[in-house]
C-alpha positions as CSV (number, residue, x, y, z in Angstrom):
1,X,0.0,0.0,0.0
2,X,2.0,3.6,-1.1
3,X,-1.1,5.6,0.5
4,X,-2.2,5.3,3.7
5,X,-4.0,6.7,6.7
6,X,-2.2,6.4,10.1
7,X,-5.1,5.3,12.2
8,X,-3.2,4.0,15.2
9,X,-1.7,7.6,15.0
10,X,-5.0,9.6,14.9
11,X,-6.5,7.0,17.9
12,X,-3.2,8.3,19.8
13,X,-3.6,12.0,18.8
14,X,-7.2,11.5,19.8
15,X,-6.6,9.7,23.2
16,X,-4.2,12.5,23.7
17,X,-7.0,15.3,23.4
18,X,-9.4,12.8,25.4
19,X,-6.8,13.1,28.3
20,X,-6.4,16.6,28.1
21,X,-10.3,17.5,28.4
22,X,-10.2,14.4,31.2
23,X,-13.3,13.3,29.6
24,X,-13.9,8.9,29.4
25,X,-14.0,7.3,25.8
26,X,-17.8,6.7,26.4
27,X,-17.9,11.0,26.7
28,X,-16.1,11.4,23.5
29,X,-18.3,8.8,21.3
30,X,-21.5,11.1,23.0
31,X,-20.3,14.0,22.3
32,X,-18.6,13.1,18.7
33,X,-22.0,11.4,17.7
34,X,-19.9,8.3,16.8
35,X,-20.7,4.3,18.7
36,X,-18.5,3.7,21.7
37,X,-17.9,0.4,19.4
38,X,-16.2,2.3,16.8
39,X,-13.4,4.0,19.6
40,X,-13.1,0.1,21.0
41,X,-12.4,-1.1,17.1
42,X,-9.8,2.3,16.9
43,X,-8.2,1.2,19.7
44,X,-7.2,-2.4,18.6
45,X,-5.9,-0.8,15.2
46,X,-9.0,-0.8,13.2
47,X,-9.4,1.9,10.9
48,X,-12.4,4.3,11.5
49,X,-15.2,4.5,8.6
50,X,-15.5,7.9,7.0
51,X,-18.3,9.7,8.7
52,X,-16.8,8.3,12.0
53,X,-13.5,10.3,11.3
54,X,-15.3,13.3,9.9
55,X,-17.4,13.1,13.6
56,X,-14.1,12.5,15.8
57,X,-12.4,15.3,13.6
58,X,-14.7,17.5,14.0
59,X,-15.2,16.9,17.7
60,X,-11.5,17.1,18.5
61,X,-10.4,19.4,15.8
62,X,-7.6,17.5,14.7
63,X,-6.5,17.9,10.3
64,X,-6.3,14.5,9.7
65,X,-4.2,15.7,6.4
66,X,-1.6,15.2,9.4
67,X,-2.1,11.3,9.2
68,X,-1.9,10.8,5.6
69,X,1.0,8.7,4.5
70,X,2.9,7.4,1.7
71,X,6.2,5.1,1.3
72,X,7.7,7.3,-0.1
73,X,7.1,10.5,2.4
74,X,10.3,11.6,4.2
75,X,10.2,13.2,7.8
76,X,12.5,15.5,6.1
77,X,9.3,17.3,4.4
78,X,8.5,18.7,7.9
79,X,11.1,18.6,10.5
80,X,9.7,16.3,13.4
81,X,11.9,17.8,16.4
82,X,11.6,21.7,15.2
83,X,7.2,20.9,15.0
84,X,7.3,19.3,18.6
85,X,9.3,22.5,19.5
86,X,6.8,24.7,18.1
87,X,3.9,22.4,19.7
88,X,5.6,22.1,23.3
89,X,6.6,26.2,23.4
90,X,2.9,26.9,22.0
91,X,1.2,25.2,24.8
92,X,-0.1,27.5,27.6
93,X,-0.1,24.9,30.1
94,X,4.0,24.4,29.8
95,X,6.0,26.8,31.1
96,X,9.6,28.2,28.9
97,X,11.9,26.0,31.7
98,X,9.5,22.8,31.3
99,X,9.1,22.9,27.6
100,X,13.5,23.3,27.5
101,X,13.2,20.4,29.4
102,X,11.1,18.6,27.1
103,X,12.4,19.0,24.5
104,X,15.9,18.6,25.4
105,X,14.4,14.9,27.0
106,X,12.8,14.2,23.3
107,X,15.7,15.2,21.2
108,X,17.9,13.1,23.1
109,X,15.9,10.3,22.7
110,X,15.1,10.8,18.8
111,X,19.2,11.2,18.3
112,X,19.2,7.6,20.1
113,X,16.7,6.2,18.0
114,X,18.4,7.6,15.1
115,X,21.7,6.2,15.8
116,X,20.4,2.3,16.3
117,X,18.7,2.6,13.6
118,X,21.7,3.2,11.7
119,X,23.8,0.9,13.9
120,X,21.1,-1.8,12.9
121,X,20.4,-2.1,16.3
122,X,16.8,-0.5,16.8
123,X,15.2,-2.1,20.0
């Protein structure tokens, strides 16, 4: 398949914003008009029918142009560590020492990843 939609990645995106409005899956499917069933399937790694991603979009605002893939995509079309920058600096509830922090904590473990990867030794 050379196009692709990262469901496991939109379920995590989702769960992320679920978290952050402390709200139960069961409050999400109400309130995204979409069957608790569907959010159980998404979380074993089934993909999401079209209306039910246009409802859980919608609901939690996420572009889901973000989760389109292809085989051939780089990460070099958008630079992963400089967007989590912008997204952990952006975010009123993390303050300048706490974002340095986090990001210093993610770019050490990207660089790691990075280097076993090359070494052939990815865990």
């Amino acid at each position: 398949m050379s196009n692709f939609f990262d469901a496991e990645g939109f379920y995590a995106a989702l769960d992320a914003i679920r978290r952050d409005r402390e709200v139960s899956w069961k409050k999400v499917a109400e309130k995204a008009k979409v069957s608790a069933s569907t959010l159980t399937r998404m979380g074993q790694g089934k993909r999401p029918d079209v209306d039910s991603l246009a409802a859980l979009a919608s609901w939690s605002s996420l572009d889901v142009s973000q989760f389109y893939r292809t085989e051939t995509m780089t990460r070099a079309q958008k630079d992963t560590l400089a967007e989590i920058t912008t997204l952990l600096r952006a975010d009123r509830n993390i303050k300048g020492e706490d974002a340095q922090t986090m990001e210093l904590m993610i770019k050490t473990l990207y660089e790691d990843m990075r280097k076993r990867r090359a070494d052939g030794t990815q865990v």
